[in-house]
C-alpha positions as CSV (number, residue, x, y, z in Angstrom):
1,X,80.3,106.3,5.6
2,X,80.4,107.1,1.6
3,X,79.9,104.5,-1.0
4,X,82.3,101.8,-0.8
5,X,84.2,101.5,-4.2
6,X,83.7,97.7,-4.3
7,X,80.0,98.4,-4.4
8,X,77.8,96.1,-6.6
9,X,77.6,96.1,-10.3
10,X,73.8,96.9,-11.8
11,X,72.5,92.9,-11.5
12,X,72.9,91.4,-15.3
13,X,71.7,88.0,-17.0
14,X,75.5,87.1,-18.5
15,X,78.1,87.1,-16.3
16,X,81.4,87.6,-17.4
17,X,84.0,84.7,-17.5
18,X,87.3,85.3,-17.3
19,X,89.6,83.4,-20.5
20,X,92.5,81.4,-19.1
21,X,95.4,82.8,-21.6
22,X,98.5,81.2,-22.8
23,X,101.7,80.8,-20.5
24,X,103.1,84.2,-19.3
25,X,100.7,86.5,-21.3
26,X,98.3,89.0,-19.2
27,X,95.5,88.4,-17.9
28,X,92.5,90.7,-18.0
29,X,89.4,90.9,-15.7
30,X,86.3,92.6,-15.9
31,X,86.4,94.9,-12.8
32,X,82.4,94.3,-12.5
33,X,83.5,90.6,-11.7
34,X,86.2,91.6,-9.7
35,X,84.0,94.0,-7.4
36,X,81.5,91.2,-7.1
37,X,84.2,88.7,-6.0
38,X,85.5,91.3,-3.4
39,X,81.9,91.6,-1.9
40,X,81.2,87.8,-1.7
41,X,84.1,87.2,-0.1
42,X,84.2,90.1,2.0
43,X,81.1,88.7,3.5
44,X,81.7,85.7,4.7
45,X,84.2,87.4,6.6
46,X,81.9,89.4,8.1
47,X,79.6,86.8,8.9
48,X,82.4,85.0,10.8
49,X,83.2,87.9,12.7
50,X,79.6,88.9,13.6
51,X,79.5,85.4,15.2
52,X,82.7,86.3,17.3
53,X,80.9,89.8,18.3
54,X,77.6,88.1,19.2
55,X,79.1,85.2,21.4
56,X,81.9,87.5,23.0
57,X,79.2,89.9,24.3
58,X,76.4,87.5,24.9
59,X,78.4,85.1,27.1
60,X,77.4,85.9,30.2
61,X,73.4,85.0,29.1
62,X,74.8,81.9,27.1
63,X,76.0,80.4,30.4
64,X,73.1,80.9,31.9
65,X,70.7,79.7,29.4
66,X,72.9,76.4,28.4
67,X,75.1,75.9,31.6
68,X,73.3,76.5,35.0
69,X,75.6,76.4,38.0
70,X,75.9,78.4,41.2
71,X,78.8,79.5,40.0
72,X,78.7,82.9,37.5
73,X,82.3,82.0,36.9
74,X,82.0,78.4,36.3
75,X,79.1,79.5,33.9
76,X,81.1,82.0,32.1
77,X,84.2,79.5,31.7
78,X,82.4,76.9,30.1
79,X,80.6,79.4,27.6
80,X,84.2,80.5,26.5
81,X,85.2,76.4,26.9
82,X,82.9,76.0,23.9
83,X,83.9,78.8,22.3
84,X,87.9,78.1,22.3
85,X,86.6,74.4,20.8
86,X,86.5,76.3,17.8
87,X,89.4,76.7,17.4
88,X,90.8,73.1,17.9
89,X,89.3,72.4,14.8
90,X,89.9,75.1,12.5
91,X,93.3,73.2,11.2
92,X,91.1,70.6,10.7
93,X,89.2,72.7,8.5
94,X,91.8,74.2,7.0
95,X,93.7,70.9,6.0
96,X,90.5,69.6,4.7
97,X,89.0,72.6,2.5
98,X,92.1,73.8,1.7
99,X,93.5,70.8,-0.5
100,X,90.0,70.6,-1.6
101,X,90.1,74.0,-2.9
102,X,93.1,73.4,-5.1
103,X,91.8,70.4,-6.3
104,X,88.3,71.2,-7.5
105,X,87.8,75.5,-7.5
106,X,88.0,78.3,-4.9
107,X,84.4,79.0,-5.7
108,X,82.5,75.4,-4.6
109,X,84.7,75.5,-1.6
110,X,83.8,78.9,-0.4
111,X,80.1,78.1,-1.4
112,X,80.4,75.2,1.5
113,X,82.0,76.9,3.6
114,X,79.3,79.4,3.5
115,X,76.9,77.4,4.2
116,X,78.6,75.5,6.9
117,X,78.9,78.8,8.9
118,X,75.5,80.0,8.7
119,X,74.1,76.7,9.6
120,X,76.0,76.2,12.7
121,X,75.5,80.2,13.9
122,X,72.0,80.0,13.0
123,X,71.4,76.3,14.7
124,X,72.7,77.9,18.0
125,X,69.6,80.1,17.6
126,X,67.2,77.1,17.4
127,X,68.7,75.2,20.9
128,X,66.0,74.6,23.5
129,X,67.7,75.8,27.0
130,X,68.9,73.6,29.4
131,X,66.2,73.9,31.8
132,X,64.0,72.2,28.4
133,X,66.1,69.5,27.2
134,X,69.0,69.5,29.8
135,X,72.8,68.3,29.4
136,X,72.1,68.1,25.5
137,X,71.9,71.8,25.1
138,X,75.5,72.6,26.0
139,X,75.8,69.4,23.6
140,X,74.4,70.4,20.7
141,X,75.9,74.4,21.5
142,X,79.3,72.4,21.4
143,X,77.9,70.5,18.3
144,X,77.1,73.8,16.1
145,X,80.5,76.3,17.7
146,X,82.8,72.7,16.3
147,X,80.8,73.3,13.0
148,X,81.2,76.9,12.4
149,X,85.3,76.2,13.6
150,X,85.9,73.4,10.8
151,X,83.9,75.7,8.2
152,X,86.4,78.6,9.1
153,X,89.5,76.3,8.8
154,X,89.0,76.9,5.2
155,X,87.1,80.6,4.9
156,X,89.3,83.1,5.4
157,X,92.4,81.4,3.3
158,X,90.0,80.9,0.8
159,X,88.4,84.4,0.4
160,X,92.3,86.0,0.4
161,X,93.3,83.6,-2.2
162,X,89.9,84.6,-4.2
163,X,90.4,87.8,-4.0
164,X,94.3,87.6,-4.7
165,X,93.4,85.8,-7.6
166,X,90.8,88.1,-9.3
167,X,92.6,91.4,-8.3
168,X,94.8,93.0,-11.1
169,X,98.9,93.2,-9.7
170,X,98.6,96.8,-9.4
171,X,95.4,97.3,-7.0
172,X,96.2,93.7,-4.9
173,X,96.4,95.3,-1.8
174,X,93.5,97.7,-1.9
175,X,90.9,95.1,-3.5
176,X,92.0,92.6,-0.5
177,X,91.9,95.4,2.5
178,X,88.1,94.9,1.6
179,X,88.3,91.5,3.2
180,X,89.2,92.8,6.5
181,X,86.8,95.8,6.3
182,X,84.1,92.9,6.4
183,X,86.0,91.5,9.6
184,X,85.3,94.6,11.2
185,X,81.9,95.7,10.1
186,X,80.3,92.3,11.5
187,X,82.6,92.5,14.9
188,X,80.7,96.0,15.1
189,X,77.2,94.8,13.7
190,X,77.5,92.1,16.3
191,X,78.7,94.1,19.4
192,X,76.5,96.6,18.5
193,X,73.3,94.6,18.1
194,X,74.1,92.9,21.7
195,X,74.8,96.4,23.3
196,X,71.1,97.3,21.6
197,X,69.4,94.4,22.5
198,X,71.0,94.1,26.3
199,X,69.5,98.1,26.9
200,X,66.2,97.7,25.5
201,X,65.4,94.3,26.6
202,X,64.9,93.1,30.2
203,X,66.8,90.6,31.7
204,X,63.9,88.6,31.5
205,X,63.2,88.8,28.1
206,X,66.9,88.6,27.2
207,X,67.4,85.4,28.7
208,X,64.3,83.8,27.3
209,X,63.9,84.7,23.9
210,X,65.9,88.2,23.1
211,X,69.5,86.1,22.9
212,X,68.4,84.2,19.8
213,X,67.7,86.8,17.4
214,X,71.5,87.7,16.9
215,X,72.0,84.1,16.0
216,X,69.0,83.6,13.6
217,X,70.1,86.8,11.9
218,X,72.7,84.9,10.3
219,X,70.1,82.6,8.2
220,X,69.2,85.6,6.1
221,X,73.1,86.6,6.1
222,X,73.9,83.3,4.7
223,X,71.7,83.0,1.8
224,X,72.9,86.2,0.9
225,X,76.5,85.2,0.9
226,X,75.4,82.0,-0.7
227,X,73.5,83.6,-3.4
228,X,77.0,85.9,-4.5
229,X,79.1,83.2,-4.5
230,X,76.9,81.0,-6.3
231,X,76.9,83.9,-9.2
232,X,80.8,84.2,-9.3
233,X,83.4,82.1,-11.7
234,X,86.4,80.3,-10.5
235,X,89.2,82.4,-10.7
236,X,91.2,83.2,-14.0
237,X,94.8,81.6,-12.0
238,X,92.6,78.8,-11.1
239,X,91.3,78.4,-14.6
240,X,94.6,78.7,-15.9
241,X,96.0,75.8,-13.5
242,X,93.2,73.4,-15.2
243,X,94.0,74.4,-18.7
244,X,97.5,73.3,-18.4
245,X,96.7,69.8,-16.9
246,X,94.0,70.2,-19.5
247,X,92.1,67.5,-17.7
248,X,90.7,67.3,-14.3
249,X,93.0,69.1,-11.3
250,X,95.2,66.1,-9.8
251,X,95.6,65.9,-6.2
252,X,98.6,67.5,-4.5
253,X,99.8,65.1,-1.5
254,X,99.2,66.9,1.9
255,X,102.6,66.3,2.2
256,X,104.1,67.8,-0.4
257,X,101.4,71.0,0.6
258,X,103.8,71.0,4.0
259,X,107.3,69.9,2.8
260,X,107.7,71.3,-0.5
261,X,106.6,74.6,1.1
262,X,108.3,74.9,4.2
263,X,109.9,77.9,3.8
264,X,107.0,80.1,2.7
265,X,104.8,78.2,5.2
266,X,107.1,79.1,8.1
267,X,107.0,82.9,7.0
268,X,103.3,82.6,7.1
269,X,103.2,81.3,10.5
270,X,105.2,84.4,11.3
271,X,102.9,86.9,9.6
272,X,100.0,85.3,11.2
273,X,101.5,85.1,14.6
274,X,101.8,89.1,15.0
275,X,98.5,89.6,13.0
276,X,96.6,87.4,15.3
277,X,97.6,88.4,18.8
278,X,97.5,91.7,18.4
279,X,93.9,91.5,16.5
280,X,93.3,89.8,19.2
281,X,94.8,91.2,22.5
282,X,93.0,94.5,20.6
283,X,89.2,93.6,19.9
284,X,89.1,90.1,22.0
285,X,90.9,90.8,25.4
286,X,91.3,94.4,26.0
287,X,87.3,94.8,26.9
288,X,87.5,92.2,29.4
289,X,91.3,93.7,30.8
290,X,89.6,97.2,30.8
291,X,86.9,95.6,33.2
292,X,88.7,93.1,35.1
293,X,92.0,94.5,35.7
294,X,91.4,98.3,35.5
295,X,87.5,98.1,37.1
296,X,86.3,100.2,34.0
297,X,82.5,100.5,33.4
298,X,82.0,98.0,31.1
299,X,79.9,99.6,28.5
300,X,82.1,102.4,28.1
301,X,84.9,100.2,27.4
302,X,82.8,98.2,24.6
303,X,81.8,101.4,23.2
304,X,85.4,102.8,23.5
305,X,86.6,99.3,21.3
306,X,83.6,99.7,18.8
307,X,84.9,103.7,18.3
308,X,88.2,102.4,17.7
309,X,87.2,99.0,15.1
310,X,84.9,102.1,13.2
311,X,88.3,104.6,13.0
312,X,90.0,101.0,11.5
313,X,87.3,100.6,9.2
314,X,88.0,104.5,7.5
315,X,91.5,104.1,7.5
316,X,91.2,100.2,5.9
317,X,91.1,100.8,2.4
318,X,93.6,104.0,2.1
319,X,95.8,101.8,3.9
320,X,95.2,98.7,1.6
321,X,95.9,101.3,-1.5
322,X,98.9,102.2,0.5
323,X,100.4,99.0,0.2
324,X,100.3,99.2,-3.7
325,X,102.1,101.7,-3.8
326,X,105.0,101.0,-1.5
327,X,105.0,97.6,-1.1
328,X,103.5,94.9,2.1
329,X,107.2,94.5,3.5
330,X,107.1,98.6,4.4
331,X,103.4,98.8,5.8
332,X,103.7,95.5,7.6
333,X,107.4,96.3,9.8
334,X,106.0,99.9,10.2
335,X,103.1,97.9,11.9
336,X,105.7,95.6,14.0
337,X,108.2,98.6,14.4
338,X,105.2,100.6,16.0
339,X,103.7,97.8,18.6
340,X,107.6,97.3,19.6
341,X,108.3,100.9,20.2
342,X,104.6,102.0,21.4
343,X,102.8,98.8,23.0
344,X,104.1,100.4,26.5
345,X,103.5,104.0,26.2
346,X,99.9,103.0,24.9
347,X,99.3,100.7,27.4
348,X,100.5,102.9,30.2
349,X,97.9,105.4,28.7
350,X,95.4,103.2,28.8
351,X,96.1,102.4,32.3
352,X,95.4,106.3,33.5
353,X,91.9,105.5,33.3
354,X,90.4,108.4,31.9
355,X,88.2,108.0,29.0
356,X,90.7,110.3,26.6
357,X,93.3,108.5,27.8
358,X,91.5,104.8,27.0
359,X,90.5,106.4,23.5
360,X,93.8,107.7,22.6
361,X,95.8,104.2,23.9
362,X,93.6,101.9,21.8
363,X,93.3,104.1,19.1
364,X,96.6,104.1,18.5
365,X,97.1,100.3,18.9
366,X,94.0,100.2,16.2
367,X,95.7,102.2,14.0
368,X,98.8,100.0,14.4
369,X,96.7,97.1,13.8
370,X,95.2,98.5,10.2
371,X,98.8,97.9,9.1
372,X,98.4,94.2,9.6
373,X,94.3,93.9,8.6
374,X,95.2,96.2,5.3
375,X,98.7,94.3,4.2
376,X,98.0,90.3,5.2
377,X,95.0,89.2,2.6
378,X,97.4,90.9,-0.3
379,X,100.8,89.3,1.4
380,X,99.3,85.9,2.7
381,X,98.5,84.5,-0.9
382,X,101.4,85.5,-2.7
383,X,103.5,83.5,-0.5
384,X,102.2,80.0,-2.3
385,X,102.2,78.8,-6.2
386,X,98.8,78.7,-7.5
387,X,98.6,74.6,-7.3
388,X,98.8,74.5,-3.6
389,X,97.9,78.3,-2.4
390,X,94.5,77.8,-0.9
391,X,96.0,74.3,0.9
392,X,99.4,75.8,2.3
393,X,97.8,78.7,3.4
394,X,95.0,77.3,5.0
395,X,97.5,75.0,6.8
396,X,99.9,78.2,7.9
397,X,97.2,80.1,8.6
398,X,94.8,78.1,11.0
399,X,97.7,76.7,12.9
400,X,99.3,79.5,14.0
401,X,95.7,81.6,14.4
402,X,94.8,78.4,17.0
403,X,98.2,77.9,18.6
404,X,98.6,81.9,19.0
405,X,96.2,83.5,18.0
406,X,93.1,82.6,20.2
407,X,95.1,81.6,23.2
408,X,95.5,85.3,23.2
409,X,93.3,86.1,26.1
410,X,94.2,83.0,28.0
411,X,97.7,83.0,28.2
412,X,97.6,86.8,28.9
413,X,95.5,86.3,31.6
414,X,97.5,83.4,32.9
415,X,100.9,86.0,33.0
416,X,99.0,88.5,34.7
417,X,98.1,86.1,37.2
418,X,101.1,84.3,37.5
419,X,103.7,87.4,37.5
420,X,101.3,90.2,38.9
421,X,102.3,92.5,36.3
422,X,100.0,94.4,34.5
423,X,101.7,95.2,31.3
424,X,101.9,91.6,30.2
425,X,100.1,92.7,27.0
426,X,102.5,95.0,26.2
427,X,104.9,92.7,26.6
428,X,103.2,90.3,24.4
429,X,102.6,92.4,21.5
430,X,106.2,93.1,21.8
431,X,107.5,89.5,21.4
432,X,104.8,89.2,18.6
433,X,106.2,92.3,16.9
434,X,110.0,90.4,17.0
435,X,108.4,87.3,15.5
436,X,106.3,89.0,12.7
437,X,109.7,91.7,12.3
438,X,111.9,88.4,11.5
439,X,109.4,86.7,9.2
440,X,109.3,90.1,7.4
441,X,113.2,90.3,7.0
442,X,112.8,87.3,5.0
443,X,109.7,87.6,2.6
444,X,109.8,88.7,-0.8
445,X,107.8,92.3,-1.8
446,X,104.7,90.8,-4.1
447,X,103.4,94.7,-4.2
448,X,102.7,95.3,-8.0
449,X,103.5,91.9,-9.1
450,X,101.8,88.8,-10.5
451,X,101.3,86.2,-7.9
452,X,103.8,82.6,-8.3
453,X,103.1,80.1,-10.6
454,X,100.3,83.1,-12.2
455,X,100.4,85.5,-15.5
456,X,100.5,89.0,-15.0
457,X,96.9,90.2,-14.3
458,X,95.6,93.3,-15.4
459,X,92.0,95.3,-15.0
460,X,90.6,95.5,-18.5
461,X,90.0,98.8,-20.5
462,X,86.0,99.0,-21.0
């Protein structure tokens, strides 16, 4: 792929700080600083998702290393059981670093949560099996996957309202389309690696030693993360929220997080909702429906899902720069218009069986998808004031990501099973796309203009 155009500046010994200004007049940032922020937060992203890739396509080893049973379905279950705790605690998380993050920076908040994530991933590399120290491997595997779960209650909010924050009004949407662009280049680094490692290792190897190295990778990745958001400043709207109380930030009651932001919270449930299942019907469940349910050859489906999450990643930033130029509120109900109108006829291609016909049906449910990953980390943050945006949105977010979101694949699975009808996730996205269509209705456009409770931000003129 060509050079980003977030790429990194030349390394210097000063780093720019951006000035706080007075009340309503612009802000400018240097677009060195801004790139930088883009790329620190971009990778945490990534770093979460490369977990997510790794552990989806390693389960079937993970049960067998951490919970022997006769059973290869029992096994797999309770892989997945430990997974899913993740996401019990992610509001947890979020209701914990995201008050915390409008109280004392976005930068030392997103520097924890860095290190939270990389600890627990790369801790699951270091567990002895269960054959060595028995029931406290799956233990200490829950131990880490509820670790890397509370640290993501607060990342992704976080590294949106960062980025938000840094971007100039006009280039909002295509500075935070970078965000997502990390989701899916460590989905794909950590699918891929697994595909690599599962067809040059033996089973033997794999199963001793070969399924740690994915999960030890992320030591390296997290020092690296650390290490550029160590070297950023807080943001110029955060900066400008201290001025004013010119002391110390005061604490904003949870409550009043909650309450005095219902409205915008309820609309960012919504946005979430049909983000989040169909993110995840697309890159969580439809591998395992194209094996299960349609007897596809498994790697030809993976490498069918990692074709489509590359096609995403070209499209990503054209779309993001889309968005500045017509507005979220367009991009996003094209994206529910199009899963309400085409969910069906792409899953009823998909369904044909051929490999074309796969290709084509998820392509065009990816491409679908881009209008969501491009438009949310631009939209999500300008629904919230500056005081409380990282703590509402962390809220909004992570509840409606566990309660929808990664229940996904379960309750699909469930209506297949319970109705016998195979286009239950057609059906799904469809609901979703209702649900995301009304919380669009309501939303205000933010394309283009300065974010509540900030000054006008603008890139400054070298």
């Amino acid at each position: 792929m060509s050079a980003a155009p977030v790429a990194a500046a030349p390394p210097s010994r000063t780093v720019p700080v951006p000035v706080p200004r007075a009340a309503g007049a612009p802000t400018a940032t240097d677009p060195a600083l801004v790139r930088r922020a883009v790329k620190a937060a971009a990778l945490g992203n990534a770093m979460e998702w490369f977990d997510f890739g790794v552990y989806s396509y390693i389960a079937v080893t993970l049960g067998k290393v951490f919970f022997p049973s006769g059973n290869p379905t029992a096994q797999l279950l309770s892989t997945f059981g430990a997974f899913a705790a993740a996401f019990l605690v992610r509001p947890l998380g979020g209701m914990v670093f995201g008050p915390l993050g409008d109280r004392v920076g976005r930068q030392k908040v997103l520097a924890v949560t860095m290190i939270m994530m990389a600890a627990g991933t790369f801790a699951i590399g270091l567990i002895p099996s269960y054959a060595t120290i028995g029931v406290w491997a799956p233990v200490l595997l829950l131990a880490a996957r509820l670790v890397q779960g509370f640290s993501t209650g607060g990342e992704y909010a976080g590294a949106s309202t960062f980025i938000a924050e840094y971007a100039p009004d006009r280039r909002r949407g295509f500075l935070g389309s970078w965000l997502e662009f990390g989701t899916l280049a460590g989905y794909i680094g950590g699918a891929g690696l697994v595909t690599l490692m599962t067809a040059l290792l033996s089973d033997g190897d794999l199963m001793s030693w070969g399924w740690r190295i994915p999960f030890l990778i992320a030591g390296p990745m997290g020092i690296v993360g650390l290490y550029l958001r160590m070297r950023l400043e807080e943001t110029p709207a955060f900066a400008a929220e201290v001025e004013k109380a010119e002391t110390t930030r005061r604490k904003v009651p949870l409550r009043e997080m909650v309450t005095g932001q219902w409205r915008a919270l309820l609309l960012c449930v919504g946005l979430v909702l049909v983000f989040n299942v169909t993110d995840y019907m697309l890159l969580s469940y439809m591998p395992s429906y194209l094996t299960s349910e349609l007897k596809y050859d498994e790697t030809h489906g993976l490498l069918v899902v990692l074709a489509v999450m590359a096609l995403m990643m070209v499209v990503q930033p054209f779309a993001g720069a889309l968005t500045d130029r017509v507005g979220r509120r367009p991009v996003i109900a094209a994206g529910c218009a199009g899963f309400l109108l085409l969910s069906v006829p792409a899953l009823l291609l998909i369904r044909q069986g051929s490999l074309l016909a796969v290709a084509l049906g998820m392509a065009a449910l990816g491409l679908l998808l881009v209008c969501f990953t491009a438009s949310m980390p631009s939209a999500l943050p300008a629904l919230f004031p500056t005081r409380v945006r990282y703590g509402s949105l962390s809220i909004g977010f992570n509840v409606s990501v566990s309660l929808f979101g990664g229940t996904t694949p379960l309750v699909v699975t469930a209506l297949i099973g319970a109705t016998g009808n195979m286009m239950m996730p057609a059906y799904y996205m469809m609901a979703a796309a209702v649900v995301g269509g009304v919380a669009v209705w309501f939303m205000t456009e933010s394309a283009g203009r300065p974010l509540p409770g900030s000054a006008p931000a603008v890139e400054e003129r070298k």
